[in-house]
PDB file of N, CA, C and O in Angstrom, chain B, residues numbered from 101:
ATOM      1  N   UNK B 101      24.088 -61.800  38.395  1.00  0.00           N
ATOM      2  CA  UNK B 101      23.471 -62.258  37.168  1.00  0.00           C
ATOM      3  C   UNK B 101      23.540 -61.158  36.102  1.00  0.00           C
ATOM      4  O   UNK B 101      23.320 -59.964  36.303  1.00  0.00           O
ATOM      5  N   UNK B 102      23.926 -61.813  34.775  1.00  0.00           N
ATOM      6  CA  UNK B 102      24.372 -60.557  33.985  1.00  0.00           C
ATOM      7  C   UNK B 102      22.663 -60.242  33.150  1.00  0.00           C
ATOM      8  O   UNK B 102      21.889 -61.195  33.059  1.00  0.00           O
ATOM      9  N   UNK B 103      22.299 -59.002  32.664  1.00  0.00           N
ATOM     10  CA  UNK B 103      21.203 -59.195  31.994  1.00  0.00           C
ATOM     11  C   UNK B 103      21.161 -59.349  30.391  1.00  0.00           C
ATOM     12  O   UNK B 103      22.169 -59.511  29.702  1.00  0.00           O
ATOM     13  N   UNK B 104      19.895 -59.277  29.921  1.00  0.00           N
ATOM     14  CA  UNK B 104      20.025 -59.713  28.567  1.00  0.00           C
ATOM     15  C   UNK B 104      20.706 -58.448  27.594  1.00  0.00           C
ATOM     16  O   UNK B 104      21.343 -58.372  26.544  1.00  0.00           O
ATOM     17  N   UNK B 105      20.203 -57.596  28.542  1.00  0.00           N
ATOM     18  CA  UNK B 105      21.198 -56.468  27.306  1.00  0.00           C
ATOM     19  C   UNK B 105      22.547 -56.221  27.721  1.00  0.00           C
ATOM     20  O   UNK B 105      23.304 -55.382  27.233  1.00  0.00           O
ATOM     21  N   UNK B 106      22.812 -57.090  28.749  1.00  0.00           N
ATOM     22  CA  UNK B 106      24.729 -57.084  28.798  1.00  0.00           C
ATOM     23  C   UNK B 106      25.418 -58.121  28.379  1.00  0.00           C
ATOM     24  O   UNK B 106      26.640 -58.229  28.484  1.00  0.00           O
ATOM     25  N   UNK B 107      24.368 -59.256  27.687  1.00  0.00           N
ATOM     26  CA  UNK B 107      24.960 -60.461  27.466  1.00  0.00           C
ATOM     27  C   UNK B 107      26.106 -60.327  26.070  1.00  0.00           C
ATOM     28  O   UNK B 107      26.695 -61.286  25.571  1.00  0.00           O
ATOM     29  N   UNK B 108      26.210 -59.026  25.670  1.00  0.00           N
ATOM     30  CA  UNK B 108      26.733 -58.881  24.244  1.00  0.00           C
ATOM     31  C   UNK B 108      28.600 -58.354  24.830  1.00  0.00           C
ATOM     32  O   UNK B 108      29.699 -58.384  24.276  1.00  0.00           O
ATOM     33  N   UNK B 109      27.982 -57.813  26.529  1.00  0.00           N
ATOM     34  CA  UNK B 109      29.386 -56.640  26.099  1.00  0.00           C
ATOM     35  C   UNK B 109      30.966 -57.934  26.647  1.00  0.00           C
ATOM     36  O   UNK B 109      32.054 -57.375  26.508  1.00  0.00           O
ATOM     37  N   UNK B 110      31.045 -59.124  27.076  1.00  0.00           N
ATOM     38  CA  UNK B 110      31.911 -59.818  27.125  1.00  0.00           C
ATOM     39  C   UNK B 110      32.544 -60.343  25.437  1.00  0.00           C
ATOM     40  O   UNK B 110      33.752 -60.482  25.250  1.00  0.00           O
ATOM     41  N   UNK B 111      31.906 -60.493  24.753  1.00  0.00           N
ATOM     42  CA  UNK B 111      31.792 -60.592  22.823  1.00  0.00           C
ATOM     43  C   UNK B 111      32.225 -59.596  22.732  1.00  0.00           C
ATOM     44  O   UNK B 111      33.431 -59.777  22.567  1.00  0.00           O
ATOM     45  N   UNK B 112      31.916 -58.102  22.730  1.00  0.00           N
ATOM     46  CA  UNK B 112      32.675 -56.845  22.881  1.00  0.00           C
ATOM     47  C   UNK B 112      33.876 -56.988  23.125  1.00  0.00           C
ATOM     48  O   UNK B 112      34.851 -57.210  22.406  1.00  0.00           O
ATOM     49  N   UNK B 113      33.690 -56.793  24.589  1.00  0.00           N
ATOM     50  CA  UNK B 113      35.410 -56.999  24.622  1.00  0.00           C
ATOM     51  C   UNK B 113      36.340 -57.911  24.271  1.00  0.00           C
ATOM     52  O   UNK B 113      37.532 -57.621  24.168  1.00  0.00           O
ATOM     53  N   UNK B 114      35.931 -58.914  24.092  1.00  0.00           N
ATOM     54  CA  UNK B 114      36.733 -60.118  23.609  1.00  0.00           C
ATOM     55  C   UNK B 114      37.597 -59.427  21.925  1.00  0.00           C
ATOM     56  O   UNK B 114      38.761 -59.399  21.524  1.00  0.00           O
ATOM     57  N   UNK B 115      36.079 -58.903  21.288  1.00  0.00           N
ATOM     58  CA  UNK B 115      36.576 -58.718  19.715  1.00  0.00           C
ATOM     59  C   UNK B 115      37.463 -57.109  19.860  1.00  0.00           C
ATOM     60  O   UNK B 115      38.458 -56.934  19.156  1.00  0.00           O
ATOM     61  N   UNK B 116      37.093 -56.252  20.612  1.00  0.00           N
ATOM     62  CA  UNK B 116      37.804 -55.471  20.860  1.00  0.00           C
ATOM     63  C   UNK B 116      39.782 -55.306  21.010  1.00  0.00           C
ATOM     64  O   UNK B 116      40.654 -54.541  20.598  1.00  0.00           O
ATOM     65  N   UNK B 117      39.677 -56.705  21.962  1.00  0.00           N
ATOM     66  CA  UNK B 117      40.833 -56.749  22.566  1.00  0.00           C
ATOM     67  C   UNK B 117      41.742 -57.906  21.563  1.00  0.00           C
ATOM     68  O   UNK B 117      42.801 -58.498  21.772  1.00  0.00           O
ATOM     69  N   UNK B 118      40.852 -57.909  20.481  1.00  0.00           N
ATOM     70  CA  UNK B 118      42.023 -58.568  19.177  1.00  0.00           C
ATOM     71  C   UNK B 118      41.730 -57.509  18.172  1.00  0.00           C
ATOM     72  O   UNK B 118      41.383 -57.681  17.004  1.00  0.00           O
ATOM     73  N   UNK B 119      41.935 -56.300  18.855  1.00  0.00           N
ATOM     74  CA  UNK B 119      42.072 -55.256  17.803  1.00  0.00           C
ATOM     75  C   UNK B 119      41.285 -55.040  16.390  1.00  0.00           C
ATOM     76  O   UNK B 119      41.633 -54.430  15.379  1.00  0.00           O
ATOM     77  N   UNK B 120      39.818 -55.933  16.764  1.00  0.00           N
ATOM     78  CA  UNK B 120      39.027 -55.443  15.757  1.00  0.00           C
ATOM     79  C   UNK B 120      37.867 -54.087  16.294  1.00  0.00           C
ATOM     80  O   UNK B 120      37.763 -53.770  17.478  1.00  0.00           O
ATOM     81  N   UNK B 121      37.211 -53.533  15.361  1.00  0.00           N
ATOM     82  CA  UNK B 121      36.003 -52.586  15.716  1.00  0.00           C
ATOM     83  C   UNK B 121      34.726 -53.057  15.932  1.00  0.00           C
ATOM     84  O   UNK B 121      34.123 -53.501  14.955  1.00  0.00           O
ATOM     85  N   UNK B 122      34.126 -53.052  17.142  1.00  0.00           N
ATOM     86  CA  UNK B 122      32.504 -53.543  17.056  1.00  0.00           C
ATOM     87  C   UNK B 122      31.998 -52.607  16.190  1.00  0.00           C
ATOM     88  O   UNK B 122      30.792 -52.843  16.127  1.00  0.00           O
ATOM     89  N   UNK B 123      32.216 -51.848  15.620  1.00  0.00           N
ATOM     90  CA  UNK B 123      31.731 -50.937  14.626  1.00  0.00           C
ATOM     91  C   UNK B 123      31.285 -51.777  13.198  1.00  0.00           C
ATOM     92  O   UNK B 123      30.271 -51.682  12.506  1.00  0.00           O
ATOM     93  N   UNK B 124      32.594 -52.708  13.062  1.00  0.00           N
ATOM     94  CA  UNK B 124      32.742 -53.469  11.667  1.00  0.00           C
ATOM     95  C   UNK B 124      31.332 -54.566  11.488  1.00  0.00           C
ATOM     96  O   UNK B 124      30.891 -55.064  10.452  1.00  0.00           O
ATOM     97  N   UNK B 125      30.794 -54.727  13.052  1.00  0.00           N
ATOM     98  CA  UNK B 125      30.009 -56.161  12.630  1.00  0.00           C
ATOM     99  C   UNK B 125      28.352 -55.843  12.162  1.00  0.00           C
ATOM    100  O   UNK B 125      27.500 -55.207  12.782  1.00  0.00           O
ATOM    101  N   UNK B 126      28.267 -56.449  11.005  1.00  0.00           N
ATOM    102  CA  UNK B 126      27.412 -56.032  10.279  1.00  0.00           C
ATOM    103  C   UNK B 126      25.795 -56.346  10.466  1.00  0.00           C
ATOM    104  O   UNK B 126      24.746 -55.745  10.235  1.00  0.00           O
ATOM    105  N   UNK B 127      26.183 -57.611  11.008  1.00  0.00           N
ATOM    106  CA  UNK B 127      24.616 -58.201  11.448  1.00  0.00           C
ATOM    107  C   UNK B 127      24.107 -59.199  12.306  1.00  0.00           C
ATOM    108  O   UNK B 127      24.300 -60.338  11.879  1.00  0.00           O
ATOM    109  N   UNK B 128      23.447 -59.111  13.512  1.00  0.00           N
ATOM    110  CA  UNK B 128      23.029 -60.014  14.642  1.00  0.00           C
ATOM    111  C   UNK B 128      21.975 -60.472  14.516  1.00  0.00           C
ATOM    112  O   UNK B 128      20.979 -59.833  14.856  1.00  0.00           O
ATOM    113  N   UNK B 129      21.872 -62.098  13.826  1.00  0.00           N
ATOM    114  CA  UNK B 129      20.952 -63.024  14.228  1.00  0.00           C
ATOM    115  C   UNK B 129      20.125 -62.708  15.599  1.00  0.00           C
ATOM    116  O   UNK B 129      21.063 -62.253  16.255  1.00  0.00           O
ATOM    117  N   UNK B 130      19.146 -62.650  16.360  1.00  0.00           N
ATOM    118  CA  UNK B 130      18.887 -63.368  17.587  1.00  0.00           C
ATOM    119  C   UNK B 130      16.966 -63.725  17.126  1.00  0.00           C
ATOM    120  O   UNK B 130      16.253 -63.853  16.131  1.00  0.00           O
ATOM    121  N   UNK B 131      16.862 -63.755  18.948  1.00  0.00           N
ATOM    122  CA  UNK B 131      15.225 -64.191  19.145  1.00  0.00           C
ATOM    123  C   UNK B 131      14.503 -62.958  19.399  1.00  0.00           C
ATOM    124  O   UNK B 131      15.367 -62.145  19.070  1.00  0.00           O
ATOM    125  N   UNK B 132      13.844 -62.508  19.639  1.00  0.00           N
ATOM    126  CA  UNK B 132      12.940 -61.411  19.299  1.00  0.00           C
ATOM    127  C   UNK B 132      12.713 -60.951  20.799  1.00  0.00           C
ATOM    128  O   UNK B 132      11.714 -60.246  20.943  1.00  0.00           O
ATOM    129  N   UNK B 133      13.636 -61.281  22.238  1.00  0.00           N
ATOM    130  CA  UNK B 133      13.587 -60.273  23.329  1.00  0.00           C
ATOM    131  C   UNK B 133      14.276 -58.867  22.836  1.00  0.00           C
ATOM    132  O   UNK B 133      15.194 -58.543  22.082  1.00  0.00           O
ATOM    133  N   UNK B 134      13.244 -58.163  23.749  1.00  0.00           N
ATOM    134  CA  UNK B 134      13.918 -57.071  24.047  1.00  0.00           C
ATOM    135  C   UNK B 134      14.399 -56.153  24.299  1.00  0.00           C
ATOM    136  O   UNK B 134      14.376 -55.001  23.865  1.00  0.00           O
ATOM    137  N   UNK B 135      15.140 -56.945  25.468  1.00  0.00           N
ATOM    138  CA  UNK B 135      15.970 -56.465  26.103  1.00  0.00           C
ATOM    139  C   UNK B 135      17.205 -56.602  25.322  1.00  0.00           C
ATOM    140  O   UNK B 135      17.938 -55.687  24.945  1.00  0.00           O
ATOM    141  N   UNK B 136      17.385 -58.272  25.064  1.00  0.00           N
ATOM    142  CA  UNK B 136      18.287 -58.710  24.262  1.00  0.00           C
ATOM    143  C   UNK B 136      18.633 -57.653  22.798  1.00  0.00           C
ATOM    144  O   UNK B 136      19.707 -57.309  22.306  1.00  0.00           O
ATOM    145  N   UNK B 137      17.574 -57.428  22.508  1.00  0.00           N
ATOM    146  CA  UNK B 137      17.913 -56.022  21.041  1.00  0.00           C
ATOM    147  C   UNK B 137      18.695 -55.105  21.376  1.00  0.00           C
ATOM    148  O   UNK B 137      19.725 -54.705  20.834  1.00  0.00           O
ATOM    149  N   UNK B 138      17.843 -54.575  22.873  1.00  0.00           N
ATOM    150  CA  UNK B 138      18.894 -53.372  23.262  1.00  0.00           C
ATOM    151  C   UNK B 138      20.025 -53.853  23.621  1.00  0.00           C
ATOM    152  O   UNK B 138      20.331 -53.106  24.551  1.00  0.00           O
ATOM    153  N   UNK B 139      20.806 -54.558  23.515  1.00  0.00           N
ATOM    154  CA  UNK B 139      21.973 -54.676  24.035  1.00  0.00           C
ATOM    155  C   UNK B 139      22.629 -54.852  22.997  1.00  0.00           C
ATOM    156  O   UNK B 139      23.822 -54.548  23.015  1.00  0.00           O
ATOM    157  N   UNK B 140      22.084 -55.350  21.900  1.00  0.00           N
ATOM    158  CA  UNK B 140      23.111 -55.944  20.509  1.00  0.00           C
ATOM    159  C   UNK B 140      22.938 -53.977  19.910  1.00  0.00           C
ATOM    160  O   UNK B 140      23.955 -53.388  19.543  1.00  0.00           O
ATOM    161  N   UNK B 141      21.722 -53.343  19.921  1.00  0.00           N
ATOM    162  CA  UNK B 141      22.196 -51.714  19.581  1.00  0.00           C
ATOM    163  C   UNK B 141      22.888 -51.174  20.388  1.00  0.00           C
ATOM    164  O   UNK B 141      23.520 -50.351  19.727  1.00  0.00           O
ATOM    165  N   UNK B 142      23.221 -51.088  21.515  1.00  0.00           N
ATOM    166  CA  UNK B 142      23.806 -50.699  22.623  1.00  0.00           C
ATOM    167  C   UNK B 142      25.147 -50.697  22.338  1.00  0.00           C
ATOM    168  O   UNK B 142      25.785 -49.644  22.348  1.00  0.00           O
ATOM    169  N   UNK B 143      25.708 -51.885  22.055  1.00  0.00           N
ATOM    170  CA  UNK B 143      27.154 -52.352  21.348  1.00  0.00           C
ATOM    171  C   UNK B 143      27.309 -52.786  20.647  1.00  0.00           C
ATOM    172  O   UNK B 143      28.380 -53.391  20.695  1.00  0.00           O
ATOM    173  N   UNK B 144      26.496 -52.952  19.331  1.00  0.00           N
ATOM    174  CA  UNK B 144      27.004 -53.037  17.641  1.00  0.00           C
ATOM    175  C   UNK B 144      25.912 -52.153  17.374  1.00  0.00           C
ATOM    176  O   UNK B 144      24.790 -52.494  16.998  1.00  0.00           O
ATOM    177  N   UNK B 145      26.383 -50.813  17.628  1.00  0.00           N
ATOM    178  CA  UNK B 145      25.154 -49.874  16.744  1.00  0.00           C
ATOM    179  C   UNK B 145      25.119 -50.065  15.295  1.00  0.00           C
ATOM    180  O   UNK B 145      24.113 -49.836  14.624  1.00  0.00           O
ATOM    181  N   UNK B 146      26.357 -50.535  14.764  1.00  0.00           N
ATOM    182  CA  UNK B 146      25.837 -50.133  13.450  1.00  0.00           C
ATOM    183  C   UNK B 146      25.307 -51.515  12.160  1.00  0.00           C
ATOM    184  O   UNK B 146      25.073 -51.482  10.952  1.00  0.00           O
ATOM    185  N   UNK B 147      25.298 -52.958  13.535  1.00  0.00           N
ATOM    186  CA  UNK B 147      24.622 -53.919  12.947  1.00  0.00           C
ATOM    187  C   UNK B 147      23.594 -53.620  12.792  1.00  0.00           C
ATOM    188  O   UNK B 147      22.988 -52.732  13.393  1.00  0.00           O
ATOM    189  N   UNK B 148      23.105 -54.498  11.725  1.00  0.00           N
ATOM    190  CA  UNK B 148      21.859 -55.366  11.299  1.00  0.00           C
ATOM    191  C   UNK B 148      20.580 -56.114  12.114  1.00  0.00           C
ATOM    192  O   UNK B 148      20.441 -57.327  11.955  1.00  0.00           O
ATOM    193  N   UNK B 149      20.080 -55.716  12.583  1.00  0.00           N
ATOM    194  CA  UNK B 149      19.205 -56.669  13.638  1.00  0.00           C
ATOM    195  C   UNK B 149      18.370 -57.905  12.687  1.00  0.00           C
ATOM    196  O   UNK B 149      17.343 -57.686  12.045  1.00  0.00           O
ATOM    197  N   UNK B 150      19.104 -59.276  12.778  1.00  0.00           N
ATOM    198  CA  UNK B 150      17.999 -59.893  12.139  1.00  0.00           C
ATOM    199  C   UNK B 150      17.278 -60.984  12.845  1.00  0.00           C
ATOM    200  O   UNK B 150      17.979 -61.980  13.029  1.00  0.00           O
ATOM    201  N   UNK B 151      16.142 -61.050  13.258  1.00  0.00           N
ATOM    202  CA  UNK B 151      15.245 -62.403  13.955  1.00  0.00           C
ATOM    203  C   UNK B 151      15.299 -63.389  13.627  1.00  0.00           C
ATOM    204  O   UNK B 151      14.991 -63.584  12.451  1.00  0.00           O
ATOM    205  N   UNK B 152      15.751 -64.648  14.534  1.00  0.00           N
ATOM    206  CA  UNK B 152      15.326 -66.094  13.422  1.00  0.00           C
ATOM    207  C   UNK B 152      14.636 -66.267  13.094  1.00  0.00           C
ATOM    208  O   UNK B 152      13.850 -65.399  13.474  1.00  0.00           O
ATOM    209  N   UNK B 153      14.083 -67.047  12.377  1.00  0.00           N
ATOM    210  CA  UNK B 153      12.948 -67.467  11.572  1.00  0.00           C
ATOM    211  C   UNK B 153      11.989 -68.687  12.394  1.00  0.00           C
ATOM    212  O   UNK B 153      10.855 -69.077  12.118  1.00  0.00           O
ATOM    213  N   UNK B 154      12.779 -69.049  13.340  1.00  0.00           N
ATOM    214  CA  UNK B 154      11.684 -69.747  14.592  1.00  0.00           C
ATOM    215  C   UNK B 154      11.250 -68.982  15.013  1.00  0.00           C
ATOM    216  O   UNK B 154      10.031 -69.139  15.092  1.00  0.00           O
ATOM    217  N   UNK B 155      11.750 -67.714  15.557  1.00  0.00           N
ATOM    218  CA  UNK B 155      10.760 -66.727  17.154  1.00  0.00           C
ATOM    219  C   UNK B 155       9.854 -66.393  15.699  1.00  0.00           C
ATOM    220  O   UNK B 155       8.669 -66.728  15.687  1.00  0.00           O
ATOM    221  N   UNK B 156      10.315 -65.883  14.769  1.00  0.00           N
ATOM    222  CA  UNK B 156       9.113 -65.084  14.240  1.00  0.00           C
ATOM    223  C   UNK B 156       8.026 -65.601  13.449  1.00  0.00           C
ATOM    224  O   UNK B 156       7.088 -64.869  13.132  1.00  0.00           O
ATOM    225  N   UNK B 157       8.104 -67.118  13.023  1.00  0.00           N
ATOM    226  CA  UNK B 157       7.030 -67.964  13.020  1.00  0.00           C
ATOM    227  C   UNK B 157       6.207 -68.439  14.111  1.00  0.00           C
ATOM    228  O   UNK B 157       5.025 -68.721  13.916  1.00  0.00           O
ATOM    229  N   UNK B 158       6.862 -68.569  15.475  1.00  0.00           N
ATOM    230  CA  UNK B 158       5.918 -68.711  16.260  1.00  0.00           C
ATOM    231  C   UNK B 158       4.927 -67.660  17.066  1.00  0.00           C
ATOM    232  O   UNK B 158       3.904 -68.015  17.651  1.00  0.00           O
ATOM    233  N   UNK B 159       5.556 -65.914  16.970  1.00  0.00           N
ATOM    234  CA  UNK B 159       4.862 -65.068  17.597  1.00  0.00           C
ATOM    235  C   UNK B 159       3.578 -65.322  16.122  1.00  0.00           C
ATOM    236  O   UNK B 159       2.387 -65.429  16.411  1.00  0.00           O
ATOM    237  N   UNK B 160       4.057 -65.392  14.570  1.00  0.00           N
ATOM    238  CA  UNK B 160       2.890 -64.886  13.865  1.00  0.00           C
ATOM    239  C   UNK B 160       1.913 -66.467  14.170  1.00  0.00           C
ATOM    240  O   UNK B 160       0.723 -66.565  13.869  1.00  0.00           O
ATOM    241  N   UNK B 161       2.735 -67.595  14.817  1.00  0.00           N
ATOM    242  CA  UNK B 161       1.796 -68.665  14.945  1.00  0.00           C
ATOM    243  C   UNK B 161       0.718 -68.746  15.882  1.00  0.00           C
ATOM    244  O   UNK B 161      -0.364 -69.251  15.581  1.00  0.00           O
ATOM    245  N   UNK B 162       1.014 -68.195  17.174  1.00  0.00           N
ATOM    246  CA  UNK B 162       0.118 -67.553  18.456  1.00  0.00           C
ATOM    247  C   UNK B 162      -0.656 -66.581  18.053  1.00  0.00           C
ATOM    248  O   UNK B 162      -1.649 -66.559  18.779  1.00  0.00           O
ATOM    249  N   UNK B 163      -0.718 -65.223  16.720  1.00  0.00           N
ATOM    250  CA  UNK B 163      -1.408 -64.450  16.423  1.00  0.00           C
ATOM    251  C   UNK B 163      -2.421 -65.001  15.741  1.00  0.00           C
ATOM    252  O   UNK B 163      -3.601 -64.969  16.089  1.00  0.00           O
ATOM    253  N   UNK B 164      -1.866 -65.645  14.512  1.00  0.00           N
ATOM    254  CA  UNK B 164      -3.192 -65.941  14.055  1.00  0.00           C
ATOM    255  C   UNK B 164      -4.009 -67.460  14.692  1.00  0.00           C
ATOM    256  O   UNK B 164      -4.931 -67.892  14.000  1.00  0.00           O
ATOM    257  N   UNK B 165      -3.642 -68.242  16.017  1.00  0.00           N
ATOM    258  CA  UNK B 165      -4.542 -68.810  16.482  1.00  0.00           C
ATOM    259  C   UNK B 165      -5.548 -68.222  17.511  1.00  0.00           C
ATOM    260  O   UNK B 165      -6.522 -68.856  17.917  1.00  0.00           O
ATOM    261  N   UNK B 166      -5.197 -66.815  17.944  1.00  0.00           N
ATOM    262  CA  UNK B 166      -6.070 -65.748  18.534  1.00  0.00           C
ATOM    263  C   UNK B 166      -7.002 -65.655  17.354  1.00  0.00           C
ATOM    264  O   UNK B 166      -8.228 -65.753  17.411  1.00  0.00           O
ATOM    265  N   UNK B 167      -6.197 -65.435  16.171  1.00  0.00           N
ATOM    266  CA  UNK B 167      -7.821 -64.519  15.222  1.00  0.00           C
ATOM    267  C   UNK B 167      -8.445 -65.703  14.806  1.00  0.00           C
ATOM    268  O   UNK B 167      -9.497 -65.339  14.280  1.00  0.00           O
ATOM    269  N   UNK B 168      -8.347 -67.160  14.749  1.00  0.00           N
ATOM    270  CA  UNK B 168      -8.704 -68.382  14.538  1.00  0.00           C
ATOM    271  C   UNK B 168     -10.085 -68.260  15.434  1.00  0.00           C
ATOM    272  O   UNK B 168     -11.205 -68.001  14.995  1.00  0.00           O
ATOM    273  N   UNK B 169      -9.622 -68.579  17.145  1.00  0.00           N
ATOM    274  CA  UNK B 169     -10.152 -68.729  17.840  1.00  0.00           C
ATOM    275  C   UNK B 169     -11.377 -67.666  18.028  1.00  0.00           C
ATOM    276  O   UNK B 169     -12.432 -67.975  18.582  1.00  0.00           O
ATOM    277  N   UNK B 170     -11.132 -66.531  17.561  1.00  0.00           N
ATOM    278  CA  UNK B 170     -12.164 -65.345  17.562  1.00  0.00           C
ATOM    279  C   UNK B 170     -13.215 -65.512  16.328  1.00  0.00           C
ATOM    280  O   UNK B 170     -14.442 -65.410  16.352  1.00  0.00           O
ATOM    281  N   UNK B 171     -12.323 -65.806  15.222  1.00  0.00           N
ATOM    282  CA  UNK B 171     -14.303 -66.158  14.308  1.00  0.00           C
ATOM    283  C   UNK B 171     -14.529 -67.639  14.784  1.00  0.00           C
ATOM    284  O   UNK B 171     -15.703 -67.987  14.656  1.00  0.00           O
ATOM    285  N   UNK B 172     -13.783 -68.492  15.244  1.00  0.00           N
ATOM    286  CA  UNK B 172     -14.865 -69.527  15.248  1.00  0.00           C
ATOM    287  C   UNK B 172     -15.484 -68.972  16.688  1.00  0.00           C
ATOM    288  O   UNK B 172     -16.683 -69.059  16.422  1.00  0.00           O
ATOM    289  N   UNK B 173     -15.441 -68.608  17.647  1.00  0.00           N
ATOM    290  CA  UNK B 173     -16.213 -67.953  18.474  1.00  0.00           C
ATOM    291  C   UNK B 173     -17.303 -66.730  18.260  1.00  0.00           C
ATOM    292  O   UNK B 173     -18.321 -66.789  18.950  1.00  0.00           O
ATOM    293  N   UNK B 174     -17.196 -65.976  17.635  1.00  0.00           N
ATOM    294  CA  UNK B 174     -18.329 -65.278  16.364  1.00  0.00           C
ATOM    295  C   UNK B 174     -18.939 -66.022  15.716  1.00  0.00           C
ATOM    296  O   UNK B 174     -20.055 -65.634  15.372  1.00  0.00           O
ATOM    297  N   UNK B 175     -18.761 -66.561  15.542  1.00  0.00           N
ATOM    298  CA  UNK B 175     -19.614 -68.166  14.589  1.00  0.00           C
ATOM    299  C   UNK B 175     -20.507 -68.641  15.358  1.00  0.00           C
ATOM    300  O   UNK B 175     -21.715 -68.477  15.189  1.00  0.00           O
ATOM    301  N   UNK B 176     -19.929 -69.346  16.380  1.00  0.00           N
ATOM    302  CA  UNK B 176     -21.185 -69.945  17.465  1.00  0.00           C
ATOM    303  C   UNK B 176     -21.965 -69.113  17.718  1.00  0.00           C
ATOM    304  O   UNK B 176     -23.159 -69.411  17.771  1.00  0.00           O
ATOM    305  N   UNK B 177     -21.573 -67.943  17.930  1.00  0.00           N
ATOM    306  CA  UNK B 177     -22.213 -66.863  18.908  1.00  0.00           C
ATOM    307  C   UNK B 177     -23.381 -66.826  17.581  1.00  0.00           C
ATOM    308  O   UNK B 177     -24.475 -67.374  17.714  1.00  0.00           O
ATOM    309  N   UNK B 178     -23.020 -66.170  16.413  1.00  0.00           N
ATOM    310  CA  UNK B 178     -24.326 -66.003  15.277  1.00  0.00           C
ATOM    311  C   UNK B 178     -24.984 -67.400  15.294  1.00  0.00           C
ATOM    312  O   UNK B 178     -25.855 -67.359  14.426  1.00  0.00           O
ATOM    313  N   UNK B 179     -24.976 -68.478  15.811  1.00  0.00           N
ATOM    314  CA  UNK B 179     -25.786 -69.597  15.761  1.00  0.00           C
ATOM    315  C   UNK B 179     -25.249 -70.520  14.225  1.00  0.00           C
ATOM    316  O   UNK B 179     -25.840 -71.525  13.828  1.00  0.00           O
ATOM    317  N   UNK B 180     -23.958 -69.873  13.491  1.00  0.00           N
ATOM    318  CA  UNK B 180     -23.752 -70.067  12.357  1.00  0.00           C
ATOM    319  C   UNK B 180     -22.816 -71.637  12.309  1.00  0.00           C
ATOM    320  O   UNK B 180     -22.299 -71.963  11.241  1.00  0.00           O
ATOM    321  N   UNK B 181     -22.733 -72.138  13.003  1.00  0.00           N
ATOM    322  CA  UNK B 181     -21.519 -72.928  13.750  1.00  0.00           C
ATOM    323  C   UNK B 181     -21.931 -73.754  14.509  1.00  0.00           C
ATOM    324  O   UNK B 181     -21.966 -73.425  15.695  1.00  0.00           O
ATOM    325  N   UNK B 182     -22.270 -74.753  14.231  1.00  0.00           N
ATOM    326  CA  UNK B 182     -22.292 -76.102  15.401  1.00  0.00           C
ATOM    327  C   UNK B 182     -21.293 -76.965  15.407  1.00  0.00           C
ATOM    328  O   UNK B 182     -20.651 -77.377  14.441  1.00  0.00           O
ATOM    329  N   UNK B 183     -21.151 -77.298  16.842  1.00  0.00           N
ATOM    330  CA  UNK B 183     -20.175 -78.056  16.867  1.00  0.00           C
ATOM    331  C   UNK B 183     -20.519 -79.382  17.484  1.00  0.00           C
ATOM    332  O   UNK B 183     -19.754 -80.343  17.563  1.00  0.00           O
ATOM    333  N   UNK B 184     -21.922 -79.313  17.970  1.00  0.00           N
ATOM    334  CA  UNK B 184     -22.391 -80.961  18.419  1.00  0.00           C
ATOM    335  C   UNK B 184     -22.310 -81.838  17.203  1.00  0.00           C
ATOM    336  O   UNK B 184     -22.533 -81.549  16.028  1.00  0.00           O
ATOM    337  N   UNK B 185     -21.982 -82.845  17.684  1.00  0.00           N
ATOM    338  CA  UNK B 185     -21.595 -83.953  16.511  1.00  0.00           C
ATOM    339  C   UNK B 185     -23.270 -84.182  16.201  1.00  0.00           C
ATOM    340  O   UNK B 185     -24.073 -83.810  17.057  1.00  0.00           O
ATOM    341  N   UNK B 186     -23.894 -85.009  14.545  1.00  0.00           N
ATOM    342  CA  UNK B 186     -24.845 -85.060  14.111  1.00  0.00           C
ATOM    343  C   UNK B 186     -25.622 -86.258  14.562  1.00  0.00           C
ATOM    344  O   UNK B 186     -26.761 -86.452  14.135  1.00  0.00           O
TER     345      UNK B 186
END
């Protein structure tokens, strides 16, 4: 099983062996593992690392339903907050 930071070096060699430079490639889309990072610096040091715009809406979407979940839990706790129906 190959790992996530070797999943780049078959793309390597492929672009290598049509006589271009992994040096030349300027910038790698991916998802926000990483392991997966280290492998796109590993063998395109001198890309661009850029995240999609799904992984990184959903890590900031899981963050702020932690800080959600924490004042409305501070809330109850101050007695400031009911949630029994009237």
């Amino acid at each position: 099983m190959v790992s996530c930071a070797e999943t780049f070096l078959p793309f390597k060699e492929r672009y290598t062996e049509k006589n271009s430079d992994p040096k030349d490639i300027e910038s790698i889309c991916m998802d926000m593992s990483v392991p997966f990072e280290a492998g796109a610096r590993k063998h395109f040091p001198k890309a661009k690392i850029i995240f999609d715009k799904f992984h990184v809406l959903n890590v900031l979407s899981v963050q702020l339903d932690k800080v959600r979940a924490g004042f409305l839990f501070f809330f109850i706790a101050l007695g400031k907050l009911n949630l029994t129906p009237a």
